[in-house]
C-alpha positions in Angstrom: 109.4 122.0 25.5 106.7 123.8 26.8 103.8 120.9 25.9 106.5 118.6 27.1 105.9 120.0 31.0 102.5 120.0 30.3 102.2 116.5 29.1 104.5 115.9 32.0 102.0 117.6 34.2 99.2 115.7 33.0 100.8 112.1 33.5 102.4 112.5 36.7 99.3 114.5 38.2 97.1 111.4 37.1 99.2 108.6 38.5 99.9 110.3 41.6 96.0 110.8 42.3 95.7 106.4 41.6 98.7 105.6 43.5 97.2 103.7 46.1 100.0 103.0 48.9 103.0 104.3 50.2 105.3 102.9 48.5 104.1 103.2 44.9 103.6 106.6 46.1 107.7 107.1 46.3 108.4 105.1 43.3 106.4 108.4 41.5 108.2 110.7 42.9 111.6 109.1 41.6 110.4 108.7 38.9 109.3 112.2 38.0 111.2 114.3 40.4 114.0 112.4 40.8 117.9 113.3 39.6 117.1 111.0 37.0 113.3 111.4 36.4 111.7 112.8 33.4 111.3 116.4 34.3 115.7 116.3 34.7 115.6 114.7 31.5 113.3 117.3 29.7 115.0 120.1 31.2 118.4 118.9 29.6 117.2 120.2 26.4 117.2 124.2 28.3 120.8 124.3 26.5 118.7 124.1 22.7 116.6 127.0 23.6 117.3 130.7 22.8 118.3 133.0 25.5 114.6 134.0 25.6 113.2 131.5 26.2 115.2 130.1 28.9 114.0 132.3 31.5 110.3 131.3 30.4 110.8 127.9 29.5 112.6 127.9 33.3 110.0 129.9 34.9 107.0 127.0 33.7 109.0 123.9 34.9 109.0 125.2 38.5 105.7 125.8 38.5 105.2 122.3 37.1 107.5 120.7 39.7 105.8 122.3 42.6 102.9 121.4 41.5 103.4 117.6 41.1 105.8 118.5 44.9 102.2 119.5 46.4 100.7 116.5 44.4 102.7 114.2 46.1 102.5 115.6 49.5 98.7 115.7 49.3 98.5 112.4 48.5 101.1 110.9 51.0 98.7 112.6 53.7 95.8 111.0 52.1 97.5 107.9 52.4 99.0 107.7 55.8 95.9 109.3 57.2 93.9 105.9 55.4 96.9 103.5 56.5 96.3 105.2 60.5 92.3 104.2 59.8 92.7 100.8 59.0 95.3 99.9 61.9 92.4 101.6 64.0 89.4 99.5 62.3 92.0 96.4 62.6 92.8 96.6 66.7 89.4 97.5 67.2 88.1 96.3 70.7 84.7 94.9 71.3 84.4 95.9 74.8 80.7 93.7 74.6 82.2 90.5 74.1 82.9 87.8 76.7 86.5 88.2 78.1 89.1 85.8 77.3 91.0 85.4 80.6 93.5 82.2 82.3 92.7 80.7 85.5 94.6 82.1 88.6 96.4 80.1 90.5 95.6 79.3 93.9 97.9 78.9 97.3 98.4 75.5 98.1 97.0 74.6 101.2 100.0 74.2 103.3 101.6 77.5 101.8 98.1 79.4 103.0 98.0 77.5 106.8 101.7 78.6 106.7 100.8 82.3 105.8 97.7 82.7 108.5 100.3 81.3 111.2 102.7 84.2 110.3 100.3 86.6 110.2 99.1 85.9 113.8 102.3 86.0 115.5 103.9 89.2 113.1 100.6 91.1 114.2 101.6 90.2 118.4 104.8 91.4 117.2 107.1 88.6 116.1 109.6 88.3 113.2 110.1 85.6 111.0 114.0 83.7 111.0 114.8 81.6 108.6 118.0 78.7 108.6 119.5 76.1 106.6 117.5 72.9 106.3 121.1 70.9 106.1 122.6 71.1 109.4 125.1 69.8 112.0 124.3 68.1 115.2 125.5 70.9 117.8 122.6 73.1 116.3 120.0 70.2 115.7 120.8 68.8 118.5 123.7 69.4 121.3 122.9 73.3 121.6 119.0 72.3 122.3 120.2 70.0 125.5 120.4 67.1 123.5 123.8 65.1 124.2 125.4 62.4 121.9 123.6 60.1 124.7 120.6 61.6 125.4 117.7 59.1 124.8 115.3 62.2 123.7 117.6 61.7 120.0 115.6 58.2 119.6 112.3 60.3 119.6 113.4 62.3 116.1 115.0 59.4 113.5 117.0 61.5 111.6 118.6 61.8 107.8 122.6 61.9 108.3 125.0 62.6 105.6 128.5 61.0 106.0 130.1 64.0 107.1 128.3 64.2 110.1 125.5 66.8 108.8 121.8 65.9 108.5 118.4 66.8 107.6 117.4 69.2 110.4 114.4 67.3 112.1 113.1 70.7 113.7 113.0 74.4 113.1 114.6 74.8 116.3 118.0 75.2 114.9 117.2 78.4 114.1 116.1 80.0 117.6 120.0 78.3 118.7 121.2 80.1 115.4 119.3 83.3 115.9 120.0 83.6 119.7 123.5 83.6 118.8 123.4 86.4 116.8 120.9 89.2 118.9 120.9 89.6 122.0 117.3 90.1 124.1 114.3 91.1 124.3 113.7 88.5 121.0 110.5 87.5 119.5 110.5 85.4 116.5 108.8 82.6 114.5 110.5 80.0 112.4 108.6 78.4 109.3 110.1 75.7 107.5 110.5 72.2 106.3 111.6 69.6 107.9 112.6 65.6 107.7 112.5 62.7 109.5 112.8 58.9 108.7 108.9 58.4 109.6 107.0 55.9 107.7 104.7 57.7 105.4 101.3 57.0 106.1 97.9 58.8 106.2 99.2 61.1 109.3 102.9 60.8 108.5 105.6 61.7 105.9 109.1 61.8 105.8 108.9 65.5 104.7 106.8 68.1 106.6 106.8 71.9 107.8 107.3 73.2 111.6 106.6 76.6 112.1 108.2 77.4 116.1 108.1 80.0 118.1 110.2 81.6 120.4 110.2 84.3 122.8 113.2 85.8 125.2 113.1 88.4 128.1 113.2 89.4 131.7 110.4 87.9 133.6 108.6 85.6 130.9 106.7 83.0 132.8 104.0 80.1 131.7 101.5 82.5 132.5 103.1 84.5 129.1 103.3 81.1 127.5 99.6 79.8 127.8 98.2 84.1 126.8 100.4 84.0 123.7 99.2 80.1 123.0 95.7 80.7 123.9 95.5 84.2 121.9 97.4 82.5 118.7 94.4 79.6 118.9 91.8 82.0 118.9 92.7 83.8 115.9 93.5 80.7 114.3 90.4 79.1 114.5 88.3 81.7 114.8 86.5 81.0 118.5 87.6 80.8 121.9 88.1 77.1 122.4 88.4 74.6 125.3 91.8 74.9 125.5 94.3 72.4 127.9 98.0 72.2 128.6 98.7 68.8 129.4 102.5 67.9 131.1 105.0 66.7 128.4 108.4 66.4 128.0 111.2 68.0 125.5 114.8 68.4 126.3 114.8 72.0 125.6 112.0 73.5 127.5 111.3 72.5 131.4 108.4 72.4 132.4 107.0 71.4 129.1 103.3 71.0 128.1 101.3 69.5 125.1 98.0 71.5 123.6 94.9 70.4 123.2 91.7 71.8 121.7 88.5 71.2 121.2 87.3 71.6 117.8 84.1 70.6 116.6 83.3 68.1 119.6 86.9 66.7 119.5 89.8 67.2 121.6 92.7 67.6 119.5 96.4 67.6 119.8 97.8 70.7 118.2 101.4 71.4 119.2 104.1 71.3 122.2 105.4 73.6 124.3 107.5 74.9 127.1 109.8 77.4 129.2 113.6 77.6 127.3 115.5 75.3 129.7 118.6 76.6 131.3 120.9 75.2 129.8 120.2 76.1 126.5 119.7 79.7 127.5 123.8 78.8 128.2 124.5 77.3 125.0 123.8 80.9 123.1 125.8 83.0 126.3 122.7 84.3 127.4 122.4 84.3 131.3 119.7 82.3 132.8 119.3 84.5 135.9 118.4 87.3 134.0 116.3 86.1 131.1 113.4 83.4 130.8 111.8 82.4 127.5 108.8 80.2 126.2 109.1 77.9 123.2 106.3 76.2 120.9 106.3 74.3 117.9 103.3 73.4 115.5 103.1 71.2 112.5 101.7 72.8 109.7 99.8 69.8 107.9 98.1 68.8 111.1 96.4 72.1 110.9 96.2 71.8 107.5 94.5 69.2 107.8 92.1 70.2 111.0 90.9 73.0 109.3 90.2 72.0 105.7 88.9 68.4 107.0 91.7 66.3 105.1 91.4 62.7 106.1 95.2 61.8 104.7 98.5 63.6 104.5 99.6 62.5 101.3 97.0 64.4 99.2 98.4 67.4 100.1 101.9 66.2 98.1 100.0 64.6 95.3 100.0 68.0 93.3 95.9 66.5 92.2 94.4 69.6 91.0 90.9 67.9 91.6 91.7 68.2 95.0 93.9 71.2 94.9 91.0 73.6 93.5 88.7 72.9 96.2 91.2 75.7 98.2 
C-alpha cells in the first residue's frame, strides 16, 4: 500500500506541475483528493492491514496528501498570478498613440445669444421667469392694456385654439404672471419662444424667441430705462455705441421708445421699450402712485443674426450642420 501512495505521489505531483489553467487545476484535485479520488480509494484497503501497520501505513498517506495539498496550492498561485499578467498585458494602454475621441457638440446659435443676454442682465442683478407658452387672452393680452377692441391686437396676428387660448405672441405674459405673484422691488428677465402668424421669410418666421425685461420700484424713471439699456448694449456688443431712443408706441409702456444702434457703419433697430403704463401696474394690484417700472423686449434671432452676420432667418432652423459648425 505503501508503493501505492508513492505511485500516487508521483502521478498526481506530475499532473499538477502541467496543469495549465484553473480549472484543470480543480478537476486534479477531485480527482486525487476528493471523497471519491484515488487516495480515498487506496486508503479503503487500511481495514486489510495488521494493527501495525495502520498507524504507519496512516502516518505516510498524510504526508502524501499534504504534500499533493501544497502541490495544488502552489500551483493555483502560479496560475492566477499568470491569469492577473495576461489581463494586465491585454488592457495595456499605449498612452503614445493618437487619441480616439467624438466631436463635442456645439450651442446653437440662438441658444448661445440667448445665454450672453441672461448673463448680462443676471450680473446687474436680474432673475430669470419663466411661463406657459399656451395662454389665455387676459394675460397675452387684456392685463397688458390691450382690450377686445384695442387696435394694438392687429399689430401681433395671433394662433388661437378654439377654446379661447392661444399661442402667446410675447414673453410679456410672464411679467403680468410674475407681478401677480411678488410684490416690489422686482427685477426679472423673461426668455422664451414665441409665435405669430408672420409670413416666413428671410427676416421672419412664424416661430421665434423674445427675451423681456422688466423692472419695478419706487422712483424708476427713463433716465433708469436708457442706463440699464445702454449698459446691456455695451456688454453685448462689446463697445460703447451710438445709441438712440427713438418715440414709439406699445399699449403697455407710456412713453415708449424704439432702439437703435450703430454697428459697423449701420444704424440698426434692436428692440422696444418703455415706462409700465398705469394701468397695467393696476391689472396686477400694484399701486401706480407708489411704484414706476421700465419694460423692454428683444428678439433673439435679430441679434443672432447682427452679431454672427446671418443674411436669412431660416438657416438658423435648418439644423445644416455646414452651417451650424461655423459657431
Amino acid at each position: 500500500m505503501e508503493i501505492q501512495l508513492q505511485t500516487l505521489e508521483k502521478e498526481a505531483q506530475s499532473a499538477i506541475a502541467h496543469s495549465d489553467n484553473l480549472k484543470k487545476l480543480e478537476e486534479l484535485r477531485v480527482a486525487y483528493l476528493g471523497k471519491k479520488g484515488e487516495l480515498s480509494l487506496i486508503l479503503k484497503g487500511m481495514g486489510k492491514l495488521s494493527p501495525e501497520m495502520r498507524p504507519v501505513v496512516g502516518a505516510v498517506a498524510n504526508q502524501i496528501k499534504d504534500k499533493i495539498q501544497n502541490s495544488l496550492s502552489q500551483q493555483q498561485e502560479k496560475l492566477q498570478q499568470q491569469q492577473i499578467q495576461a489581463q494586465i498585458a491585454s488592457e495595456t494602454i499605449d498612452v503614445t498613440m493618437p487619441g480616439v475621441s467624438k466631436p463635442l457638440g456645439k450651442s446653437h446659435p440662438l441658444q448661445s445669444t440667448i445665454d450672453r443676454v441672461i448673463d448680462i442682465f443676471v450680473g446687474l442683478g436680474y432673475t430669470v421667469a419663466q411661463g406657459p407658452q399656451i395662454e389665455s387672452d387676459y394675460y397675452n393680452f387684456e392685463a397688458l392694456n390691450t382690450p377686445p377692441e384695442h387696435p394694438a391686437r392687429d399689430m401681433q396676428d395671433t394662433f388661437y385654439f378654439g377654446d379661447g387660448s392661444l399661442l402667446r405672441t410675447h414673453t410679456s405674459s410672464v411679467q403680468i404672471r410674475y407681478m401677480e405673484n411678488n410684490e416690489p422691488p422686482i427685477r426679472i428677465i423673461a426668455p422664451g419662444r414665441v409665435y405669430r402668424r408672420d409670413t416666413v421669410d428671410a427676416t421672419h418666421s412664424a416661430v421665434f424667441h423674445q427675451i423681456e425685461v422688466l423692472a419695478i420700484g419706487k422712483n424708476l424713471t427713463f433716465t433708469d430705462l436708457k442706463g440699464t439699456i445702454k449698459e446691456f448694449l455695451r456688454q453685448m456688443f462689446g463697445d460703447d455705441l451710438p445709441t438712440v431712443f427713438r418715440a414709439s408706441y406699445f399699449p403697455f409702456t407710456e412713453p415708449s421708445a424704439e432702439v437703435d444702434v450703430q454697428w459697423q457703419g449701420k444704424w440698426l433697430e434692436v428692440m422696444g421699450c418703455g415706462m409700465v403704463d398705469p394701468n397695467v401696474l393696476k391689472a396686477v394690484g400694484y399701486d401706480p402712485e407708489e411704484y414706476s417700472g421700465f419694460a423692454a423686449g428683444l428678439g433673439v434671432e435679430r441679434f443672432a443674426m447682427i452679431l454672427h452676420k446671418i443674411d436669412d432667418i431660416r438657416r438658423l432652423y435648418n439644423s445644416d450642420l455646414r452651417f451650424l459648425n461655423q459657431f
